[in-house]
N, C-alpha and C positions, 0 to 999 in steps of 0.2 A: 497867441490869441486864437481864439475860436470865434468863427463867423456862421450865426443863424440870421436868418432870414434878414441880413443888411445890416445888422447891429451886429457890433462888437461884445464882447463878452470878453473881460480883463482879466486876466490872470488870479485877481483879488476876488472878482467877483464869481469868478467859479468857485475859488477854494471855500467862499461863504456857501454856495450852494454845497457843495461836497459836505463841510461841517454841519451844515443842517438836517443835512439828512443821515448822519452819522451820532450826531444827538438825540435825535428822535428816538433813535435806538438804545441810547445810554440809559432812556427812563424806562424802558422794559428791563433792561440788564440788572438798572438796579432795585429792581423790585424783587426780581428772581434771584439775586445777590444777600437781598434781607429776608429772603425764606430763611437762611443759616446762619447768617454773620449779623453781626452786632455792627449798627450803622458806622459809629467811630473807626474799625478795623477795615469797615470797607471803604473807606476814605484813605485810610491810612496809608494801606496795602496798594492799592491804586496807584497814589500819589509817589509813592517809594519804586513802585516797578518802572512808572514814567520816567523816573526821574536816573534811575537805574541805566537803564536802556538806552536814556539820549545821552549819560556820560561820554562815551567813546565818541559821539559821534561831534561833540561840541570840542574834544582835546582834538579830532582828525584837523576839523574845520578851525583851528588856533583860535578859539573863543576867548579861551581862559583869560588870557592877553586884554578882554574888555573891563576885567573887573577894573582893574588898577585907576583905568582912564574913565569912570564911571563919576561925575560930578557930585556933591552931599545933595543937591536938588532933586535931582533925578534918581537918587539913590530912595528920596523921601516920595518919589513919585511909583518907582517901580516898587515898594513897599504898601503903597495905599491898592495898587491895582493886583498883588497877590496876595493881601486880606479880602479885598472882594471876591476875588475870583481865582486861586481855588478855596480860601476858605472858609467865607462867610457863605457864597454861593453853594460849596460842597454840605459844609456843615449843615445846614439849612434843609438843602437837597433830600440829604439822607432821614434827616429827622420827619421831612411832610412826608414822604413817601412810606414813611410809617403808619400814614393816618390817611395819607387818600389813595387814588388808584393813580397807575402810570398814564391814564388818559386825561382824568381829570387834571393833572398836573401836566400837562401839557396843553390842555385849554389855558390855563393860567401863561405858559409862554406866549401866550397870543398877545398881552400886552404888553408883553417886554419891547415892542419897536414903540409905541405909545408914551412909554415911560423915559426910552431911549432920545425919543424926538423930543420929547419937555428936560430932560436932562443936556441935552445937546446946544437948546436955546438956551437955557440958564448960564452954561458954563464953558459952551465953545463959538455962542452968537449966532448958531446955525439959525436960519428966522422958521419962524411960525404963523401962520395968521388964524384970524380967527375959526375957520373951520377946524383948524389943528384941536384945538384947544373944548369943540364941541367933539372932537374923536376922543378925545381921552375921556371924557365925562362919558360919553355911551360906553368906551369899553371899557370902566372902572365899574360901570351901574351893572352891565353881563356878568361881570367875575363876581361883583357883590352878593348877584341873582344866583349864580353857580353856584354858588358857597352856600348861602341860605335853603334852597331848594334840594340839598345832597341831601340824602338818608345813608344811614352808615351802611355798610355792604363786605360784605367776609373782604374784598381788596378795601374796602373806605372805611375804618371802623370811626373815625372822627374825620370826616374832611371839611367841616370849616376850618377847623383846628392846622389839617395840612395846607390844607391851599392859604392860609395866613403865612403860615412859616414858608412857600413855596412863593409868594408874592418877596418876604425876606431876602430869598437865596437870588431873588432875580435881582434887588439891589447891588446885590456883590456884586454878578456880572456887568449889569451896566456900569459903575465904577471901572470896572476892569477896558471895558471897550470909551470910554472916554479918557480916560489915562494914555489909553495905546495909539487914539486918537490926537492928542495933545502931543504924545513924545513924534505922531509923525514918521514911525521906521525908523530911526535912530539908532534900534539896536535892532540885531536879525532875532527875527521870530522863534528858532530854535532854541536861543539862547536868553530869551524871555523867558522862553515855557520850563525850560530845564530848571533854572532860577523859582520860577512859581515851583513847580515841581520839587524841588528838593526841600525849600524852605515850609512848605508847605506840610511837608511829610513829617519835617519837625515840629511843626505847630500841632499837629495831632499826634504826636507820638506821645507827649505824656498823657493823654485822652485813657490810653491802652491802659493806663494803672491805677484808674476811675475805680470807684466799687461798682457801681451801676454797668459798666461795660464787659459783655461776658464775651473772653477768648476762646476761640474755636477749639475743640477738642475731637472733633469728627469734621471731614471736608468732606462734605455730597459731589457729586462730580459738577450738576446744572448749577447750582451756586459760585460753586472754585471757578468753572469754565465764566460765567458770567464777570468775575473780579477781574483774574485775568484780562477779559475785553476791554472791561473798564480802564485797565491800568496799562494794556499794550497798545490798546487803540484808541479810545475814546482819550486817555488824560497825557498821552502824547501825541499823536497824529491829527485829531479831532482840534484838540487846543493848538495845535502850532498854527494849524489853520486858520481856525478863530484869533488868534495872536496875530499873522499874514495881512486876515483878511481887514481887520479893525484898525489895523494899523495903516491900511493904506485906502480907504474905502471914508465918506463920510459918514454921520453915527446914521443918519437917516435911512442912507439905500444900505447902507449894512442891515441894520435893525431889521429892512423890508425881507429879507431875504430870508431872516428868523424866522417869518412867518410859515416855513414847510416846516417847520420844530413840532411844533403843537400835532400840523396834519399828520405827520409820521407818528406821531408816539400815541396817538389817540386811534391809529388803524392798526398800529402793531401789539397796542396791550388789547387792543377788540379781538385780534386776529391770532396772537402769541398767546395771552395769558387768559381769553376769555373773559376782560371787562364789558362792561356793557353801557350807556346811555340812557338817559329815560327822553320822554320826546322835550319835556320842560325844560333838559340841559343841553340836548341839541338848539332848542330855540335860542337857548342863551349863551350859546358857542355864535349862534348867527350873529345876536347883539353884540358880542368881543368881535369878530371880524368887520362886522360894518362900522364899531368906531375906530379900529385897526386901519382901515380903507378910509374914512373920514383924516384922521390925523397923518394920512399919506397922503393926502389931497393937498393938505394944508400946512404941507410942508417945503418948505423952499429949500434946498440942498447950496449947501455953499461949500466948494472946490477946496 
């Protein structure tokens, strides 16, 4: 445990900070990832190195030994939370970040705790009151503002178009983080991820023999090096954390903690790749944080 200023900080709730800000970073990676690769391949590729890399370390840790004792409920549960998340969330991911900038798709993360907290009430009883419920409506109305007010930009060539599909890919996750919320730590987090990971790699492997998906034939070094990250760091080490933290964390103050997602990746693609803001969509980054802050008000966390 770590001790600032008289409060505690949990082991969970670091690793949520740590993943946030480790994400942030994933939507520049994979912008500079789709300068060369075909979105499908960089999912693929990703998913297959993660899943690669944590073999050894799930046979050290006598993992394998979980399949067997894995209930058919729980087998229907960890199934629905790795179609969310890595592949309706990747899937999605890769395809908006085609069409908007890594910043703007990161204001979009700003209401995934929003989403997270209505998804939480509906289905794990976490309560809500009414302020909750005027946060979501302010920060659906910013993203709607963001999206209508974008002009297309060499990084945005359609971003209402992305940020629709980027609103998508945030379903997956949330899915994912009430699943992991509902099983409770049940299983170790490693061996979640590995499981997403591998199964995952499968679910886009036939992607690769698409007509529409064109296979690398040249590796530029900033794109290869970007995959890489994605798939040694971001969809192993990033996820197990996000798996950790969700798992033991309620969906609420998890969600809150998403919120440096957005900040990171909207200062990293201004600062890395040179995107930009106009002042109309900073005003409407304020309107997503203040119903984000609103639906945190009005949210009651339950243990």
């Amino acid at each position: 445990m770590t001790q600032t200023n008289d409060r505690i900080i949990s082991l969970p709730m670091l690793a949520a900070l740590v993943n946030s800000v480790l994400w942030g970073s994933a939507l520049v990676a994979v912008k500079v990832a789709l300068d060369a690769y075909d979105p499908i391949f960089v999912v693929f590729i990703r998913l297959l190195l993660a899943g690669v890399i944590m073999t050894p370390l799930v046979i050290r840790l006598d993992y394998l030994k979980l399949i067997k004792t894995i209930p058919k409920r729980d087998w229907l549960l960890l199934f629905i939370c790795v179609m969310g998340d890595p592949c309706i969330y990747f899937l999605f991911e890769e395809l908006a970040l085609v069409y908007t900038s890594a910043a703007q798709a990161g204001v979009m993360w700003s209401i995934e705790p929003v989403m997270a907290a209505i998804a939480g009430w509906l289905i794990l009883k976490e309560k809500v009151r009414n302020l909750g419920y005027l946060g979501f409506i302010v920060a659906m109305a910013g993203v709607i503002m963001l999206s209508l007010f974008s002009e297309a930009t060499e990084h945005a060539p359609n971003p209402i178009l992305g940020n629709i599909l980027e609103l998508v890919s945030l379903c997956g996750t949330i899915a994912f983080v009430i699943v992991l919320r509902y099983l409770g730590g049940r299983y170790p987090f490693i061996f979640v991820v590995w499981i997403q990971s591998l199964f995952a790699a499968l679910f886009f492997a036939p992607g690769l023999a698409l007509p529409m998906v064109s296979l690398p034939t040249e590796f530029p070094l900033l794109p290869t090096l970007a995959v890489l990250y994605l798939g040694l760091v971001i969809s192993s080490c990033a996820q197990s954390l996000a798996a950790y933290a969700a798992g033991n964390l309620p969906v609420a103050r998890y969600s809150l903690v998403t919120n440096l997602t957005p900040i990171n990746a909207v200062i990293m693609g201004m600062v890395l790749l040179g995107e930009s803001l106009t002042n109309m969509q900073f005003a409407d980054i304020a309107i997503v944080v203040a119903g984000v802050y609103l639906t945190h008000q009005g949210t009651k966390e339950v243990p």
